[in-house]
C-alpha positions as CSV (number, residue, x, y, z in Angstrom):
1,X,21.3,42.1,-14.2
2,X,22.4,38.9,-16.1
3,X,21.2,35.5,-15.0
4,X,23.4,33.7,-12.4
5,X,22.2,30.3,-14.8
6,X,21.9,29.0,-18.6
7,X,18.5,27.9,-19.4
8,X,19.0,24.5,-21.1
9,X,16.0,22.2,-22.7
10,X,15.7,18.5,-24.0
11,X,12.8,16.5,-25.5
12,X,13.3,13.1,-22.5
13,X,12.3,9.9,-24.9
14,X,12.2,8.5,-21.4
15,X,9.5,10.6,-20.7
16,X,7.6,11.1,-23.8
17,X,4.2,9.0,-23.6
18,X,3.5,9.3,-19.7
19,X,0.4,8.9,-18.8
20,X,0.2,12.3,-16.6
21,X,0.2,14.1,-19.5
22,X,4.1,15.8,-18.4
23,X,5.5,17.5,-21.3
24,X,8.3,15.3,-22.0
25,X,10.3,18.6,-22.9
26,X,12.2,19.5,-19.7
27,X,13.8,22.7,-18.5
28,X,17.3,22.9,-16.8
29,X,19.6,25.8,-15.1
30,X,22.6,25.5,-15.7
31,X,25.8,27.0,-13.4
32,X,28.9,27.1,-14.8
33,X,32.0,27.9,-13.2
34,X,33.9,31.4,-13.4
35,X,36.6,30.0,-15.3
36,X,34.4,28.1,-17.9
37,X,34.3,30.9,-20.8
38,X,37.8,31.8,-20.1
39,X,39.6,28.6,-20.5
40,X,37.8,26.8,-23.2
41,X,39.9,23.7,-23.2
42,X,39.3,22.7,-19.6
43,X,36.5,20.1,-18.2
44,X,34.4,20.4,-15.1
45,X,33.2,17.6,-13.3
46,X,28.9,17.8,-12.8
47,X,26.8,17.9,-10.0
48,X,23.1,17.0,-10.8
49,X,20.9,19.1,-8.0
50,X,17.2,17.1,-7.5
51,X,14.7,20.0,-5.8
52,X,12.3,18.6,-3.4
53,X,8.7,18.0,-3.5
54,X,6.8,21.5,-4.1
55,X,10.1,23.1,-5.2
56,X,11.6,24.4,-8.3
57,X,15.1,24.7,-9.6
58,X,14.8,28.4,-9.7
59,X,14.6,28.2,-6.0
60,X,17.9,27.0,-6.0
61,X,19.5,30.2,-6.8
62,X,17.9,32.7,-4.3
63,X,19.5,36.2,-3.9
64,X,17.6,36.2,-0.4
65,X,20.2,35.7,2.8
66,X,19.8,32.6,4.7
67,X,17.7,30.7,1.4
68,X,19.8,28.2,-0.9
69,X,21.8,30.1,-3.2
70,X,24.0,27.5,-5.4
71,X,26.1,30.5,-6.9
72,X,26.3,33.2,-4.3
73,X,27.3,29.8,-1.9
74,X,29.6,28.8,-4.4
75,X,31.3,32.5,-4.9
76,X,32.0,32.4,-1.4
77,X,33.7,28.7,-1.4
78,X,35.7,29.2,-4.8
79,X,37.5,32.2,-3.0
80,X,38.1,30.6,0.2
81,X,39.8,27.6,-1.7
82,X,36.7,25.0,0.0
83,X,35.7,24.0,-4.2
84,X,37.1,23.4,-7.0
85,X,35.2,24.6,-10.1
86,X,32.3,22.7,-11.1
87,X,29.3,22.5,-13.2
88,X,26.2,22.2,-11.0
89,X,23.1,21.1,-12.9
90,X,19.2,21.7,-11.8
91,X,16.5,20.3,-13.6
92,X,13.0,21.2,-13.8
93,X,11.3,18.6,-12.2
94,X,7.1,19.8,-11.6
95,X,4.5,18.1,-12.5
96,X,1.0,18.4,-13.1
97,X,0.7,16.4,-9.9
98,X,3.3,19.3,-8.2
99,X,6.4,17.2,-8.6
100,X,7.5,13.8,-9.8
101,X,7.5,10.4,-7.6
102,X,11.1,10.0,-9.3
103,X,10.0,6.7,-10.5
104,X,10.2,4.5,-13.1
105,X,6.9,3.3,-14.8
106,X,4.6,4.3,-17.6
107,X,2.3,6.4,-15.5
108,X,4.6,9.0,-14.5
109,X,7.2,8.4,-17.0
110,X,10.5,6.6,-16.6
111,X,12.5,9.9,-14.3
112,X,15.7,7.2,-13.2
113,X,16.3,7.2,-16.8
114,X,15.8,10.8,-17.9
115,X,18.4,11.2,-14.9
116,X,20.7,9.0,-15.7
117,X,20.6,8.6,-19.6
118,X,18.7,11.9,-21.3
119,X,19.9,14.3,-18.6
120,X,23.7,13.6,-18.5
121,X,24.2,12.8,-22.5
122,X,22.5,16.2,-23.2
123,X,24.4,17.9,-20.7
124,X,27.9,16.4,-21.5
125,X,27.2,16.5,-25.2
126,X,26.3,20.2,-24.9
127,X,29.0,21.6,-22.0
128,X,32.5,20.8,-21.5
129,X,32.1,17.9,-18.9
130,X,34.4,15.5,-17.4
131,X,32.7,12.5,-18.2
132,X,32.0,9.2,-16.4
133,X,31.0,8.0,-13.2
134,X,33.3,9.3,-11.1
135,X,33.3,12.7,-12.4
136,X,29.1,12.8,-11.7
137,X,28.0,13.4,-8.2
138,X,23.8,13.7,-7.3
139,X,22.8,15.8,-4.9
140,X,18.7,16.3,-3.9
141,X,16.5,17.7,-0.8
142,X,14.2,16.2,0.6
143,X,12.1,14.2,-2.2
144,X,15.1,14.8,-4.2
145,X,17.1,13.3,-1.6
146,X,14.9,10.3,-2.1
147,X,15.6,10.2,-5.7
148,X,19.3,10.3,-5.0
149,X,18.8,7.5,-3.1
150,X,16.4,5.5,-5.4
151,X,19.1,6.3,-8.6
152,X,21.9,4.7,-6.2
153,X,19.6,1.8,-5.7
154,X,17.9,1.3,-9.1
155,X,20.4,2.6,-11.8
156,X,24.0,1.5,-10.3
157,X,26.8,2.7,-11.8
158,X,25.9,6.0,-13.0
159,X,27.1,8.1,-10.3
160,X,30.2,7.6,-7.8
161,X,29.4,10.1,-5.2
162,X,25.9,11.5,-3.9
163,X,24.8,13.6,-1.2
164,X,21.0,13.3,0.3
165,X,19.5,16.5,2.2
166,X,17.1,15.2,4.8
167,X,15.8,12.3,2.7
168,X,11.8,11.6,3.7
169,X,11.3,8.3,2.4
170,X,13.1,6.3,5.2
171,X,11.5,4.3,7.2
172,X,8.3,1.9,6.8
173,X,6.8,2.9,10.0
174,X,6.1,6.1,8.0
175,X,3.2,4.5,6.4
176,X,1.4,5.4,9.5
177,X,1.2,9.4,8.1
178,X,0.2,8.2,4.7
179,X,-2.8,6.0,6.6
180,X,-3.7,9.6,8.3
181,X,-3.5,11.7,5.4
182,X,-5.4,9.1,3.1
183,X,-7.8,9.1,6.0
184,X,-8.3,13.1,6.0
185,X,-8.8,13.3,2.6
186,X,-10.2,10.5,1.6
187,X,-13.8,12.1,-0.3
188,X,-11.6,14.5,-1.9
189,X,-9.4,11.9,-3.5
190,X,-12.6,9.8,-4.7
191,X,-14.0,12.9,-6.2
192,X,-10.8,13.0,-7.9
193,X,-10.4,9.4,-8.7
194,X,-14.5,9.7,-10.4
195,X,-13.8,12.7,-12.5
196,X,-15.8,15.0,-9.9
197,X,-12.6,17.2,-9.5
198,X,-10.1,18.4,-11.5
199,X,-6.5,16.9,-10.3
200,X,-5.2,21.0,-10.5
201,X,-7.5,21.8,-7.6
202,X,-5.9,19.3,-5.1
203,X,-3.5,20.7,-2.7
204,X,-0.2,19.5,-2.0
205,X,-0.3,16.9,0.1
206,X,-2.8,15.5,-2.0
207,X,-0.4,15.2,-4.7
208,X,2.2,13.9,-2.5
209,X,0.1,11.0,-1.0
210,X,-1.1,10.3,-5.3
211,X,2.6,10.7,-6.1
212,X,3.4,7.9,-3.9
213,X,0.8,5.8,-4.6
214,X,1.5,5.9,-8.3
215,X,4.8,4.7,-7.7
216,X,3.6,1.7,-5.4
217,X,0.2,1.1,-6.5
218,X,0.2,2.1,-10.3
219,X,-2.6,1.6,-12.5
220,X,-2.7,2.4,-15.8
221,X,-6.3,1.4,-16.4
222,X,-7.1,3.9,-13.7
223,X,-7.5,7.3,-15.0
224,X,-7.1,10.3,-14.3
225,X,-5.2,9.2,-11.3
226,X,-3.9,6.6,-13.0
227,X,-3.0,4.4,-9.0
228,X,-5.2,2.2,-6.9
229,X,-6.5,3.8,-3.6
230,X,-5.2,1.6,-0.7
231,X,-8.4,-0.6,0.7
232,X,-6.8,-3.4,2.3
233,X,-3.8,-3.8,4.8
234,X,-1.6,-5.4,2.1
235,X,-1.8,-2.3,-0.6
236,X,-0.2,0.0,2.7
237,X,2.1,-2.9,3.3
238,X,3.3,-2.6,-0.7
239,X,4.0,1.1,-0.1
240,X,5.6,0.5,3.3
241,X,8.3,-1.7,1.1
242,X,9.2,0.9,-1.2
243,X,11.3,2.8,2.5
244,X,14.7,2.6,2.0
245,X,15.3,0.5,5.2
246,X,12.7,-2.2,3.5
247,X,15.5,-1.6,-0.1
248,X,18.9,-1.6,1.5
249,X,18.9,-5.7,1.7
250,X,18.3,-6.1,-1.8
251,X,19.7,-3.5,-3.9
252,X,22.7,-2.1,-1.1
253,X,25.4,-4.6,-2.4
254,X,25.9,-1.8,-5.8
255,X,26.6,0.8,-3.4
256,X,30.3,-0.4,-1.2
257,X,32.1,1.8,-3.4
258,X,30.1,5.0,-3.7
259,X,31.1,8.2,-1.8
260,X,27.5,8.6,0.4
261,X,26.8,11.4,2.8
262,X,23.3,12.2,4.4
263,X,22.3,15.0,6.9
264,X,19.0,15.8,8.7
265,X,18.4,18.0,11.1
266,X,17.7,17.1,14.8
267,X,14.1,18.8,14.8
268,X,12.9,17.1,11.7
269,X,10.3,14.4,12.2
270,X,12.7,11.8,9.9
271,X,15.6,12.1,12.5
272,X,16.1,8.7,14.4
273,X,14.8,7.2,11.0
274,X,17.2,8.5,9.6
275,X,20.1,7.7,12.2
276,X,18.2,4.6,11.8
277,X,19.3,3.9,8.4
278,X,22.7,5.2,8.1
279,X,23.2,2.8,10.9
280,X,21.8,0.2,8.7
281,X,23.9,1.3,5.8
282,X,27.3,0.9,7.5
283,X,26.3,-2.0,8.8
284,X,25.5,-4.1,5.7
285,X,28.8,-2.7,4.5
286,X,28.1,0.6,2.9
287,X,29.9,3.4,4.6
288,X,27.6,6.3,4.6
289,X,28.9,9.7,6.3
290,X,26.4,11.6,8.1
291,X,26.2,15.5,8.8
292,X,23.1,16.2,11.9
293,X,22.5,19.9,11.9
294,X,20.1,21.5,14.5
295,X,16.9,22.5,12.3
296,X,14.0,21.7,10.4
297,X,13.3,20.0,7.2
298,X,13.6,23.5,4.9
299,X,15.1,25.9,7.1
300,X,18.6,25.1,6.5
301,X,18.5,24.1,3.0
302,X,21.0,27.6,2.3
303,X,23.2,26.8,5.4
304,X,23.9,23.2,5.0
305,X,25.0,24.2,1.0
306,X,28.6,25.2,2.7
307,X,29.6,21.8,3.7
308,X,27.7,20.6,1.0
309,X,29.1,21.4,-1.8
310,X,32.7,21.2,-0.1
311,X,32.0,17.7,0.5
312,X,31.1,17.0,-3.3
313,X,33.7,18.9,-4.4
314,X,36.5,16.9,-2.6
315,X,34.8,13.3,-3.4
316,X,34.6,14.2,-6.8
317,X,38.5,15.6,-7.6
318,X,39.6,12.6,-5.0
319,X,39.3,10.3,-8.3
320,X,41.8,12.5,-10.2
């Protein structure tokens, strides 16, 4: 049975040199639309799909039922008339430390930019894309959602519409978990930070609290974890300011004429943060829709993909 994706690589000059040690060679699946080898003078408009932390983009295009399933979902909504045709593109984003911080800096590599400059002018320079701003949406869960978020934030201008799937990094009240999970582990990552373990046999959460911490507390003088551990109140409270409640003051102005849209569901942890902040969007001027769904942070990843991708789809021909 043929692949319901292209395989597509790029050498990232944005990420060539990290100090991780990431192969600055990066995988990407590609879906293309039914149409796309039959009418080889038309152009799609791109959707750029972020996986979360601990995902892959493979995961993306599960044959299981209730699992995300980008072309079976998008089968379903091209015969019901809900999409028009697109191009949806997933990159491969694991790391050695399980998944990138979607940063910018020289210890994990400069990701914004591979998104925003390697990424698209591969894609649109290999595949017949509509190209510009307004023909781009970003879409992530989860830590991808984050990244959607940080792109909006950091790199303005590179995508008119973006849709974030129960975003995590919210609120800075949620620097109280990272206190508890630093606490809990706290040997293990000294062991780690001396040499006395290898960084492959941390677990997850490890890598998630390291993957933060080398996008607030980066060190390149620091190896192999290449970040300062947190040991006074004001290295928590530079990692508390990286939330995106603590960003929307300062970088939110970009974003008054961006097509948002957020969901989270009602039994995730992040909810009233979340409310939280699309409250604080709209009113610092950015309108921001928001979808609630009743579930958990990953349950509904393959359910929420049918108003999803319907609500991409008409942001993105509602610039035609």
């Amino acid at each position: 049975m043929s692949l319901p994706y292209h395989h597509f690589r790029l050498h990232s000059p944005a990420l060539a040199g990290n100090l991780l040690q990431d192969n600055p060679v990066r995988e990407a699946l590609i879906y293309l639309p039914p149409s796309y080898h039959k009418q080889s003078d038309r152009c799609y408009p791109v959707v750029y799909l972020l996986h979360g932390f601990g995902g892959t983009a493979k995961g993306w295009f599960s044959e299981q039922q209730g699992e995300p399933s980008l072309h079976l979902t998008m089968a379903q909504l091209i015969a019901t008339k809900q999409v028009e045709e697109m191009i949806i593109v997933v990159p491969e984003n694991s790391t050695r430390f399980t998944c990138t911080g979607y940063n910018n800096n020289d210890v994990q590599g400069h990701w914004l930019d591979f998104i925003c400059h390697d990424l698209v002018n591969a894609i649109e320079g290999e595949y017949r894309c509509l190209g510009g701003a307004k023909h781009r949406a970003l879409m992530g869960h989860s830590s991808g959602a984050d990244a959607v978020l940080k792109t909006l934030f950091y790199k303005p201008g590179f995508f008119q519409h973006a849709f974030a799937m129960s975003p995590a990094n919210l609120h800075n009240d949620s620097i109280t978990f990272f206190k508890q999970l630093f606490n809990d582990n706290h040997t293990t990552l000294m062991q780690a930070a001396q040499g006395e373990l290898a960084i492959e046999q941390l677990d997850v959460w490890q890598h998630l609290l390291l993957c933060r911490l080398q996008g607030a507390l980066p060190d390149v003088n620091k190896p192999p974890l290449y970040c300062r551990l947190p040991e006074q109140e004001s290295d928590w409270l530079q990692l508390a300011n990286t939330a995106f409640n603590c960003v929307i003051p300062t970088h939110g102005q970009h974003l008054k004429d961006v097509n948002i849209a957020i969901d989270i569901g009602s039994q995730e942890d992040t909810h009233q943060s979340c409310l939280n902040l699309v409250k604080q969007f709209n009113q610092s001027g950015v309108a921001v829709e928001l979808f609630e769904f009743d579930g958990g942070h990953v349950d509904h990843m393959g359910k929420s993909l049918a108003y999803v991708l319907p609500w991409l789809s008409r942001a993105l021909t509602s610039t035609d």
